[in-house]
MDTraj code that builds the backbone (N, CA, C; nanometers):
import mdtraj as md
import numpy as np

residues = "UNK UNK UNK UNK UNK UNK UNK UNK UNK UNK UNK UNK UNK UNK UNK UNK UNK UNK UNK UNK UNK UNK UNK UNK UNK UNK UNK UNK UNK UNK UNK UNK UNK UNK UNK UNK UNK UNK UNK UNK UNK UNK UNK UNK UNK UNK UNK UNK UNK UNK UNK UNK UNK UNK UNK UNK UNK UNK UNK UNK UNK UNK UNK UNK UNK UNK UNK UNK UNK UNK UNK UNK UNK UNK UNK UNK UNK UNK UNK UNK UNK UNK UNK UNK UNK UNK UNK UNK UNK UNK UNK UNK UNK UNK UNK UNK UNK UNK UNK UNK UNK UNK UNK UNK UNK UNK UNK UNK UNK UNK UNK UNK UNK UNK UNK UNK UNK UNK UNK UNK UNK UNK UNK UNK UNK UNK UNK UNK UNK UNK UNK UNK UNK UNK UNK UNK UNK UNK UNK UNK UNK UNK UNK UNK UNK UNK UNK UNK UNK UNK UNK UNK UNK UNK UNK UNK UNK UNK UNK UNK UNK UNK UNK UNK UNK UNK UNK UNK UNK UNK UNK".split()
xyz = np.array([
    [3.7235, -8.6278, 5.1781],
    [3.8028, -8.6516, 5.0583],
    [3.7347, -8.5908, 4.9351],
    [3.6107, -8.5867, 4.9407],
    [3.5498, -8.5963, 4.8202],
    [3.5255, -8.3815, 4.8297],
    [3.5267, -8.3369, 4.9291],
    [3.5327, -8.1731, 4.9377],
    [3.6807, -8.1504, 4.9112],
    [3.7699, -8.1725, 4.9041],
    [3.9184, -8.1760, 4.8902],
    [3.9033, -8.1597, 4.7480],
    [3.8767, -8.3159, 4.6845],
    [3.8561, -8.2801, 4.5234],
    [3.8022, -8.1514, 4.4454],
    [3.6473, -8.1359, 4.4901],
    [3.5749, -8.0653, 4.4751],
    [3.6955, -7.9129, 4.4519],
    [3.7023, -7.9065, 4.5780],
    [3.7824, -7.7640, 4.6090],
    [3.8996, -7.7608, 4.5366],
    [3.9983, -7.8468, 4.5119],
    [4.1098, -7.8486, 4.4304],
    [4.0520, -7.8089, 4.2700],
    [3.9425, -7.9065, 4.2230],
    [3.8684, -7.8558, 4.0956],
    [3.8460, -7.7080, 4.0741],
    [3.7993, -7.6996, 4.2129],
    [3.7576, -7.5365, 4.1434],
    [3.9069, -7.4202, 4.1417],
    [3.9533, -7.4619, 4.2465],
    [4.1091, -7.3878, 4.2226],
    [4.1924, -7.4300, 4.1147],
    [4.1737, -7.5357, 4.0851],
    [4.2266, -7.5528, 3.9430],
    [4.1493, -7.4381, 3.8057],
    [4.0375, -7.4719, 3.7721],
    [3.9052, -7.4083, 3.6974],
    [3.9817, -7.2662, 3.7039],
    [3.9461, -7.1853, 3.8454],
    [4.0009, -7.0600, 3.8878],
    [4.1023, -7.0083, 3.7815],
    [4.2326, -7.1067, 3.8270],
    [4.3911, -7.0931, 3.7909],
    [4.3526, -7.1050, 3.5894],
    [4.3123, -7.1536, 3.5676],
    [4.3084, -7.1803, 3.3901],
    [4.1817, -7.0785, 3.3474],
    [4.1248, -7.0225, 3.4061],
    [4.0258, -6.9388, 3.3637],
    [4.0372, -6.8522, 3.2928],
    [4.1946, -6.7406, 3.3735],
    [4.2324, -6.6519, 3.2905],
    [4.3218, -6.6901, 3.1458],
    [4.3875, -6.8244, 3.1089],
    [4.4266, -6.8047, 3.0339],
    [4.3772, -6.8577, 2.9210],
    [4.2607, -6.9040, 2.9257],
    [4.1285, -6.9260, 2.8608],
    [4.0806, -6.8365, 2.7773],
    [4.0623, -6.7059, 2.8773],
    [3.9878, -6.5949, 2.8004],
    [4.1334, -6.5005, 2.7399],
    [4.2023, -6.5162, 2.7803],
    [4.3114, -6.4344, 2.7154],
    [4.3508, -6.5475, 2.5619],
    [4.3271, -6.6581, 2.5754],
    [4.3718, -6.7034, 2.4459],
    [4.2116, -6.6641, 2.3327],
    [4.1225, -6.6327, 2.3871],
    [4.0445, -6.6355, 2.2814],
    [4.0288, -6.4774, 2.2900],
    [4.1007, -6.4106, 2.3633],
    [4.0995, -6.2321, 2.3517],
    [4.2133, -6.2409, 2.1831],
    [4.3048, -6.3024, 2.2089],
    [4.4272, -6.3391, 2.0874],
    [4.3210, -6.4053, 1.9727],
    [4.2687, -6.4933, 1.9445],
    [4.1667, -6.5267, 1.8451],
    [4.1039, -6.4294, 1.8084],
    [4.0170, -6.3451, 1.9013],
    [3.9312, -6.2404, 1.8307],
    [4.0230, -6.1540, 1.7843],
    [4.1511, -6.0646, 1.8005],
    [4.2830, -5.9905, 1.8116],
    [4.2908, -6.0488, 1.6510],
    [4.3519, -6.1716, 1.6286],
    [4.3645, -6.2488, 1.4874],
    [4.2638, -6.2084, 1.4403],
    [4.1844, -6.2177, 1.4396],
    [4.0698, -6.2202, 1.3313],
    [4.0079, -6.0835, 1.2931],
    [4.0366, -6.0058, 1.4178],
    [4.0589, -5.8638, 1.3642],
    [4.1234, -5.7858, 1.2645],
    [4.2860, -5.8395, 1.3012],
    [4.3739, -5.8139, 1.2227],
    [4.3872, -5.8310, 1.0947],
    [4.3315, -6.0173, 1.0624],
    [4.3068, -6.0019, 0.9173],
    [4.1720, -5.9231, 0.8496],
    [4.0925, -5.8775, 0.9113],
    [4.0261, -5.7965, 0.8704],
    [4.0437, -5.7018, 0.8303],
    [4.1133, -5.6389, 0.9022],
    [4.1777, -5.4762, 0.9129],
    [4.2943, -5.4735, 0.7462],
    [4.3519, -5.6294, 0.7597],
    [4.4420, -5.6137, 0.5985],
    [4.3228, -5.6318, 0.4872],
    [4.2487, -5.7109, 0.5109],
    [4.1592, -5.7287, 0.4285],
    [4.0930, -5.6109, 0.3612],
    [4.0291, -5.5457, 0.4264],
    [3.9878, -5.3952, 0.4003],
    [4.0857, -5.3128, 0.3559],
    [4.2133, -5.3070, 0.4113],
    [4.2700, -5.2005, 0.3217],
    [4.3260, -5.2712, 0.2066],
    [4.3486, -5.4144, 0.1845],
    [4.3586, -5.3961, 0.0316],
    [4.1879, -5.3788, -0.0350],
    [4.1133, -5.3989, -0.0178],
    [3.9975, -5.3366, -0.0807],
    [3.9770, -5.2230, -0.0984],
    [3.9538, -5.1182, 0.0157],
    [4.0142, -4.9854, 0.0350],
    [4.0898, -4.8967, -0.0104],
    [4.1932, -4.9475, -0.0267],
    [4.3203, -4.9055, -0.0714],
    [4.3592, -4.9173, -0.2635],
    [4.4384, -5.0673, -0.2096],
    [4.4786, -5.1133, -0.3333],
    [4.3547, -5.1116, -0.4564],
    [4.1981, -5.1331, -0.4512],
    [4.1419, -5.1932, -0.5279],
    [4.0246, -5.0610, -0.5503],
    [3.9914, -5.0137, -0.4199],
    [3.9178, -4.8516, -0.4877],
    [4.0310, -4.7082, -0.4766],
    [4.1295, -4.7190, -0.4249],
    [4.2152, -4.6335, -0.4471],
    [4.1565, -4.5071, -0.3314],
    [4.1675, -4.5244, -0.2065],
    [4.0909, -4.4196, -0.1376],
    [4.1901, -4.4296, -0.0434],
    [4.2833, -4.3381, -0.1065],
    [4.4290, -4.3172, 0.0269],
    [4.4110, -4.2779, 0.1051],
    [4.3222, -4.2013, 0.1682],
    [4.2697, -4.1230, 0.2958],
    [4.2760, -4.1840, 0.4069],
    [4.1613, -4.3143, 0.3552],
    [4.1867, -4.4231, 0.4570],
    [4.3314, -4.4953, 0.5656],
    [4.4625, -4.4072, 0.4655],
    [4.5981, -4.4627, 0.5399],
    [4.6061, -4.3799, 0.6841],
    [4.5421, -4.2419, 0.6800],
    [4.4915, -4.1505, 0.8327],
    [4.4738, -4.2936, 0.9132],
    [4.3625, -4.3418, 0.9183],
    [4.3136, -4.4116, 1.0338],
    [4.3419, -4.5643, 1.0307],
    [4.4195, -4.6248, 0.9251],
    [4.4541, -4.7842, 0.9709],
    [4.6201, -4.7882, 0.9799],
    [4.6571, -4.7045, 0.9466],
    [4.8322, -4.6636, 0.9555],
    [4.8548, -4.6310, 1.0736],
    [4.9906, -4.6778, 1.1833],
    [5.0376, -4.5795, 1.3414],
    [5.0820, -4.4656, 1.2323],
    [5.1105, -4.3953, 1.3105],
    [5.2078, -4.2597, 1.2449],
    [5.3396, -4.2768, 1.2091],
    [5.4112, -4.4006, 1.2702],
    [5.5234, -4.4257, 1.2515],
    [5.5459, -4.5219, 1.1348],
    [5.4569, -4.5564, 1.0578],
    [5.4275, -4.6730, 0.9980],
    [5.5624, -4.6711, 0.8862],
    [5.5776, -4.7996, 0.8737],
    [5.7279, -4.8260, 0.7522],
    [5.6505, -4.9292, 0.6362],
    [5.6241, -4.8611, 0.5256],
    [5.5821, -4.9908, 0.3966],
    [5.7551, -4.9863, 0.3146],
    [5.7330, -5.0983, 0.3162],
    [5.8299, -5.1664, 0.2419],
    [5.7772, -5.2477, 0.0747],
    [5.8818, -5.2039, 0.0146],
    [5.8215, -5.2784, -0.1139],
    [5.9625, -5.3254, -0.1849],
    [5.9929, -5.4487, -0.1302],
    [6.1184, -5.4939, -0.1574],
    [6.1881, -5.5512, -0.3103],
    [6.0530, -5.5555, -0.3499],
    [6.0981, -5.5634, -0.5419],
    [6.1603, -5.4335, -0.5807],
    [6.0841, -5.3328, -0.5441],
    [6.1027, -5.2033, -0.5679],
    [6.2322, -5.1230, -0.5420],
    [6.2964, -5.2052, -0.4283],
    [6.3674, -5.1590, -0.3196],
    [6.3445, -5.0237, -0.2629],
    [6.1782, -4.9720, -0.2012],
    [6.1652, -4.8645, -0.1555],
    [6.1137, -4.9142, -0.0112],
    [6.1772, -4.7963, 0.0789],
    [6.1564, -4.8002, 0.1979],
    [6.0855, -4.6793, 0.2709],
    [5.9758, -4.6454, 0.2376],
    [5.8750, -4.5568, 0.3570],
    [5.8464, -4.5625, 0.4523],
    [5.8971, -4.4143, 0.5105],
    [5.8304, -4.4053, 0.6463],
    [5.7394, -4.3061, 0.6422],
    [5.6322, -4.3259, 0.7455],
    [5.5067, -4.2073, 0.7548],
    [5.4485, -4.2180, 0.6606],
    [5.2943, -4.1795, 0.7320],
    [5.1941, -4.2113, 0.6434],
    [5.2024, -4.0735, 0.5217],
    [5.2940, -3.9666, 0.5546],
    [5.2595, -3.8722, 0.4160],
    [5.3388, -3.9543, 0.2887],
    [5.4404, -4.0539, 0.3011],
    [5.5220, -4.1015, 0.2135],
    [5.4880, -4.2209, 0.1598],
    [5.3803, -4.2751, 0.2558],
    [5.2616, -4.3822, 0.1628],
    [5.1950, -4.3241, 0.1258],
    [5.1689, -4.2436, 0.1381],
    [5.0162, -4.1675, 0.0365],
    [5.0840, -4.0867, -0.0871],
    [5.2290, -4.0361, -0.0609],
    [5.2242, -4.0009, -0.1640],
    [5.3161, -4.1144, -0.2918],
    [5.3176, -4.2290, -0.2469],
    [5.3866, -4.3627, -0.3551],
    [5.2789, -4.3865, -0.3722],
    [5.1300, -4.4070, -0.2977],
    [5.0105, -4.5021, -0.3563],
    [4.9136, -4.3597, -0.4732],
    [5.0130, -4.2517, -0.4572],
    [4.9313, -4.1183, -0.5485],
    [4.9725, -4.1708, -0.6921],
    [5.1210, -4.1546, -0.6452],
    [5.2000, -4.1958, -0.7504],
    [5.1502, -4.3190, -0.8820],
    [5.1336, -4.4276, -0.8037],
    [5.0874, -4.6144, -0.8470],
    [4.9822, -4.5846, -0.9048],
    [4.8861, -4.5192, -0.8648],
    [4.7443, -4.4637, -0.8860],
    [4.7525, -4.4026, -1.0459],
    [4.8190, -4.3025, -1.0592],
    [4.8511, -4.2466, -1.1036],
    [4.9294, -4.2677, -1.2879],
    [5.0271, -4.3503, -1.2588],
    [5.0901, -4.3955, -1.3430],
    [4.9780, -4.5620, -1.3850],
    [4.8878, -4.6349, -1.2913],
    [4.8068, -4.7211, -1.3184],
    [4.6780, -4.7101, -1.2788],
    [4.6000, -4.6220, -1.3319],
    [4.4534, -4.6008, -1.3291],
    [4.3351, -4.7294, -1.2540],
    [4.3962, -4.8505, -1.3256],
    [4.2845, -4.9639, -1.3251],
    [4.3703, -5.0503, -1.2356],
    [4.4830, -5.0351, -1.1251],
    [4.5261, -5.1090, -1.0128],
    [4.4204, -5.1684, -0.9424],
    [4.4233, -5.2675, -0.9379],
    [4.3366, -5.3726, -0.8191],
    [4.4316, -5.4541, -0.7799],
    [4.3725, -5.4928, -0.6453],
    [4.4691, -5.6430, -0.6129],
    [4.3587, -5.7106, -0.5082],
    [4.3760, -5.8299, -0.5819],
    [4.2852, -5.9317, -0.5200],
    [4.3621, -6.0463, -0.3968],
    [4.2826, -5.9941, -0.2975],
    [4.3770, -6.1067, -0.1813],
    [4.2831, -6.2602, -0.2050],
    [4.4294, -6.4044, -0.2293],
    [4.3508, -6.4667, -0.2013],
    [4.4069, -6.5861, -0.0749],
    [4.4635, -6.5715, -0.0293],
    [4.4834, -6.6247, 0.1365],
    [4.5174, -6.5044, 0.2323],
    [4.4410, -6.5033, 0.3642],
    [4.5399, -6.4455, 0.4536],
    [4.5344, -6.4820, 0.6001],
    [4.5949, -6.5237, 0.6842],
    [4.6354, -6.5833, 0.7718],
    [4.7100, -6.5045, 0.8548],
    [4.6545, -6.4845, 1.0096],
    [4.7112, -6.4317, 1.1033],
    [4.7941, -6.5127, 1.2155],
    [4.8717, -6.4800, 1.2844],
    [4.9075, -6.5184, 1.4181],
    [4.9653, -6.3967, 1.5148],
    [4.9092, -6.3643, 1.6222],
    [4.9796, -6.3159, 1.7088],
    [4.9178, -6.1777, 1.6425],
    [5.0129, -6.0623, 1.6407],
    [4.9883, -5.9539, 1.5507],
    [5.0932, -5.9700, 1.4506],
    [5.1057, -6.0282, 1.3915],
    [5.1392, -6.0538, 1.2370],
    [4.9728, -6.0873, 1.1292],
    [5.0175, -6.0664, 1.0217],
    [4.9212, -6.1068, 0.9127],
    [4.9887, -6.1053, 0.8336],
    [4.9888, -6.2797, 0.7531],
    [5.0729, -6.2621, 0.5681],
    [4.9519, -6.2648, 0.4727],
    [4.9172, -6.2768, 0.3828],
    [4.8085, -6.2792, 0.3120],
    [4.9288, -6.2673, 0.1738],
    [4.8085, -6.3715, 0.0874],
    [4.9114, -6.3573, -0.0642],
    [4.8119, -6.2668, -0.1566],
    [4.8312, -6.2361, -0.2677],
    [4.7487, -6.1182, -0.3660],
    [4.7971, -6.1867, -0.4829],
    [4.7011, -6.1016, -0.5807],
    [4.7524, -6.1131, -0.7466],
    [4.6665, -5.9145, -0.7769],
    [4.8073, -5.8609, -0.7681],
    [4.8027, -5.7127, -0.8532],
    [4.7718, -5.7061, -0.9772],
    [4.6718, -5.6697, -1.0155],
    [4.6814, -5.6352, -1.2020],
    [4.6205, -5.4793, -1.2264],
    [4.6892, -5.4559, -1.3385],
    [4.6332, -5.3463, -1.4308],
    [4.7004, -5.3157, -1.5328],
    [4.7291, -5.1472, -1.5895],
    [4.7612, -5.1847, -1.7203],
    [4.8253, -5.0086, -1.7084],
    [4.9547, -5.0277, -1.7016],
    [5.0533, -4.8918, -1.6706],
    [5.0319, -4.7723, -1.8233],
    [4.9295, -4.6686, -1.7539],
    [4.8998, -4.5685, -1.8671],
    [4.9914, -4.4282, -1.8302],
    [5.0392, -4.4196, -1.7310],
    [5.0957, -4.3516, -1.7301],
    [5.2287, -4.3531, -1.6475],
    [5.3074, -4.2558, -1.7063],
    [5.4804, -4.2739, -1.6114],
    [5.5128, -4.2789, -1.4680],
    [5.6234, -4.3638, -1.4680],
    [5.6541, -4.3814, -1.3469],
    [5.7780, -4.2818, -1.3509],
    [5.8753, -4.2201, -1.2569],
    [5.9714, -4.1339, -1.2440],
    [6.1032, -4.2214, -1.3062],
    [6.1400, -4.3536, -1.3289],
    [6.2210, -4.4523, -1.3729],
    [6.1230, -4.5664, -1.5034],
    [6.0393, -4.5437, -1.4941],
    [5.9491, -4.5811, -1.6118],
    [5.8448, -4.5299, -1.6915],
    [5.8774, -4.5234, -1.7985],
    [5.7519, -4.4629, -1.9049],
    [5.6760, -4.5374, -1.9347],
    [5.5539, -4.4745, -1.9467],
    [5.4325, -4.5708, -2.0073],
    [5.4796, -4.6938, -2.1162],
    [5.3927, -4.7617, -2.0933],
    [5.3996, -4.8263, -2.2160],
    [5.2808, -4.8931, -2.3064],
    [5.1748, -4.8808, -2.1520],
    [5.0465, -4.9141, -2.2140],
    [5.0168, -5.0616, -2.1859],
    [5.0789, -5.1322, -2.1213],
    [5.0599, -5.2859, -2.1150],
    [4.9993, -5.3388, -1.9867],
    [4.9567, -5.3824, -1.9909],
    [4.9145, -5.5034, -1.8834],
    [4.9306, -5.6110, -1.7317],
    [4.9400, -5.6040, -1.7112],
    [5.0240, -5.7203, -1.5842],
    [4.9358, -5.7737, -1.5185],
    [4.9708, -5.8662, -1.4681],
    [4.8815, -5.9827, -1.3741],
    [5.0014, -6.0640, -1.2963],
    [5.0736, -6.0132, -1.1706],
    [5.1499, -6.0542, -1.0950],
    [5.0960, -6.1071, -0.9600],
    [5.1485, -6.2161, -0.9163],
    [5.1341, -6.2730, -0.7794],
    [5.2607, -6.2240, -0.6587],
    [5.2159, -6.1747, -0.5285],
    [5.2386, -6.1502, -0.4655],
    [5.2300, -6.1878, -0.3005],
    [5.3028, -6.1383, -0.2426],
    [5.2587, -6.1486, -0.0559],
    [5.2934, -6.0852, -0.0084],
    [5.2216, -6.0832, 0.1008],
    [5.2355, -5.9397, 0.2341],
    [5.2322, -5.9894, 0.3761],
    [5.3389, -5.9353, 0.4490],
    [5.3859, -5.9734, 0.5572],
    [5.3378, -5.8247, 0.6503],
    [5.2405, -5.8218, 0.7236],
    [5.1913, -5.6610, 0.8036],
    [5.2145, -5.6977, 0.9765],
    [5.2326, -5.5954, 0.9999],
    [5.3152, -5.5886, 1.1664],
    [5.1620, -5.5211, 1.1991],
    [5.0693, -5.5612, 1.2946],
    [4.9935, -5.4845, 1.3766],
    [5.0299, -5.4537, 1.5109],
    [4.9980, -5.3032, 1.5563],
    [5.0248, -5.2644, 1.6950],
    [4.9191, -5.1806, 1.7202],
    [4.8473, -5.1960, 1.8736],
    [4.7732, -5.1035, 1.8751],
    [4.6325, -5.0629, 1.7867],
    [4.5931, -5.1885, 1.7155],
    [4.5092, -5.2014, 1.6554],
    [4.5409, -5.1537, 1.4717],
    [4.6737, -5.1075, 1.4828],
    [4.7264, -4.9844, 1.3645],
    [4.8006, -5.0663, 1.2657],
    [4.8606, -5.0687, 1.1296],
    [4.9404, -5.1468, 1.0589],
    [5.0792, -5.0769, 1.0962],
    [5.1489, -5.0791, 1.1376],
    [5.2718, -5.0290, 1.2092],
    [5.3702, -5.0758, 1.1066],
    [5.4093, -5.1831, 1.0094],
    [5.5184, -5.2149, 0.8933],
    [5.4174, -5.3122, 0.7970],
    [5.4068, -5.2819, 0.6730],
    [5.3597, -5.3748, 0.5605],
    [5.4627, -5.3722, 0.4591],
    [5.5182, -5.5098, 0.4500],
    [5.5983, -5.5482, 0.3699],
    [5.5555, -5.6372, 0.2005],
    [5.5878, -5.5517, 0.1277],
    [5.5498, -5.6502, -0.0057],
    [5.6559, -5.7124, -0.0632],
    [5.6200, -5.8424, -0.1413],
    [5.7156, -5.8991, -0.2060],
    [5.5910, -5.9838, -0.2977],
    [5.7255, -5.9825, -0.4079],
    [5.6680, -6.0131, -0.5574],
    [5.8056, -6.0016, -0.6255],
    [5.7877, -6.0905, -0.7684],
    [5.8231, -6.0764, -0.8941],
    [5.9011, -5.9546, -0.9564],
    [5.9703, -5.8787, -0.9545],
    [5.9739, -5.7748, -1.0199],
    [6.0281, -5.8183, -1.1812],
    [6.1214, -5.9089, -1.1714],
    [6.1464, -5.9167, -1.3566],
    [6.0121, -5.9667, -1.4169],
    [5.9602, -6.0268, -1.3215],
    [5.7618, -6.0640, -1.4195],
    [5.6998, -5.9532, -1.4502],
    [5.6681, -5.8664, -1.3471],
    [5.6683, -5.7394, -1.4066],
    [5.7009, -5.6771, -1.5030],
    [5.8085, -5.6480, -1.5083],
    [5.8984, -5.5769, -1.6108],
    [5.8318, -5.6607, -1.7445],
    [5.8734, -5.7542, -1.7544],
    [5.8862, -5.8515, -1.8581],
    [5.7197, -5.7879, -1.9114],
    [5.6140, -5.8132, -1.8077],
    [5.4570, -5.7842, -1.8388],
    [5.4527, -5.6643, -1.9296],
    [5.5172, -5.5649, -1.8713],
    [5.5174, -5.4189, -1.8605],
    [5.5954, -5.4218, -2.0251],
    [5.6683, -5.5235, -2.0727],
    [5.7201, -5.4871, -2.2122],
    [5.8609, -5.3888, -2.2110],
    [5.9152, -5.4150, -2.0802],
    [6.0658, -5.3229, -2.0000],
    [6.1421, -5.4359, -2.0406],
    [6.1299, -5.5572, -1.9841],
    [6.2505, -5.6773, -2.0817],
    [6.2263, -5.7665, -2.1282],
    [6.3031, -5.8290, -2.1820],
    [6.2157, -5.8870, -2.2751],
    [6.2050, -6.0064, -2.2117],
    [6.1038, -6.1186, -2.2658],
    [6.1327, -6.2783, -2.2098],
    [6.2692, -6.3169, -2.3014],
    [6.2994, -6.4204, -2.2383],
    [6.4516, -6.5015, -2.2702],
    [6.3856, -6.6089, -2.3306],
    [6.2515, -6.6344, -2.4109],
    [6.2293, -6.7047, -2.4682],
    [6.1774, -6.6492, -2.5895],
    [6.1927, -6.5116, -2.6518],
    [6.1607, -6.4526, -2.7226],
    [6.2693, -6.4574, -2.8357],
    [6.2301, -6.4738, -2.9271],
    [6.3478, -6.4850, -3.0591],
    [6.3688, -6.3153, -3.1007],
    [6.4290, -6.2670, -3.1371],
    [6.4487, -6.1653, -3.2166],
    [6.4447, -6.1733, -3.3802],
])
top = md.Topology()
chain = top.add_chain()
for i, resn in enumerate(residues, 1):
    res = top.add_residue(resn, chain, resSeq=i)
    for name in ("N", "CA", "C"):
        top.add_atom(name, md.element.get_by_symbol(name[0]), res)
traj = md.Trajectory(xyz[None], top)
């Protein structure tokens, strides 16, 4: 009786073994992933080193920036909107301060700031400031960011940016 147990234990042990190490293959996988966002907003958003979209982007990659309502595909059409952002905002940073994985998803929230010195193709300088809160929803595949979705504020923006006015502003 007592080799019966024994032996059932270990065929049990056996049977749960693999999905043991496959759930903590998914943990390390997570914790990768938020790494991998982590770095490119440092990377990216905060030293401005687009190059970096070569090797953490698939080739097929789609950023979305739904305030904006722009929809990119391929990494030449993120590099050339983050030339652009760069461009029209010299001193862009964005500071992540949650981010949280499951599965291959990662959301992480941000606060973007800087101070728009130069034109956008639908906006002219104006010289002002912003400090907006944000979040990001990123699709990983293959170790790669395969869709990063932003969402934010856009009339806070604007409003920052000195484009409309607040509705608490007297004339």
């Amino acid at each position: 009786m007592q080799k019966t147990i024994i032996m059932s234990s270990i065929l049990i042990l056996l049977f749960l073994l693999p999905f043991d190490l496959s759930l903590s293959q998914q943990n390390t996988n997570q914790a990768d992933y938020a790494k991998l966002v982590k770095q490119l907003v440092i990377i990216i958003w905060s030293q401005h080193n687009i190059d970096i979209v070569d090797s953490i982007f698939s080739n097929d990659c789609i950023y979305e920036d739904v305030a904006a309502k722009k929809l990119l595909e391929g990494k030449n059409e993120l590099k050339d909107f983050l030339k652009e952002n760069f461009t029209a905002i010299p001193d862009f940073k964005a500071k992540l301060t949650h981010v949280i994985s499951s599965g291959n998803l990662v959301a992480c929230e941000w606060i973007m700031t800087g101070t728009q010195t130069g034109d956008f193709p639908e906006l002219p300088a104006k010289g002002k400031a912003f400090s907006v809160r944000g979040a990001s929803i990123c699709l990983i595949e293959n170790n790669k960011i395969k869709k990063w979705t932003d969402y934010y504020d856009m009339f806070d923006f604007l409003q920052q940016l000195g484009v409309v006015k607040n509705s608490q502003d007297k004339h």
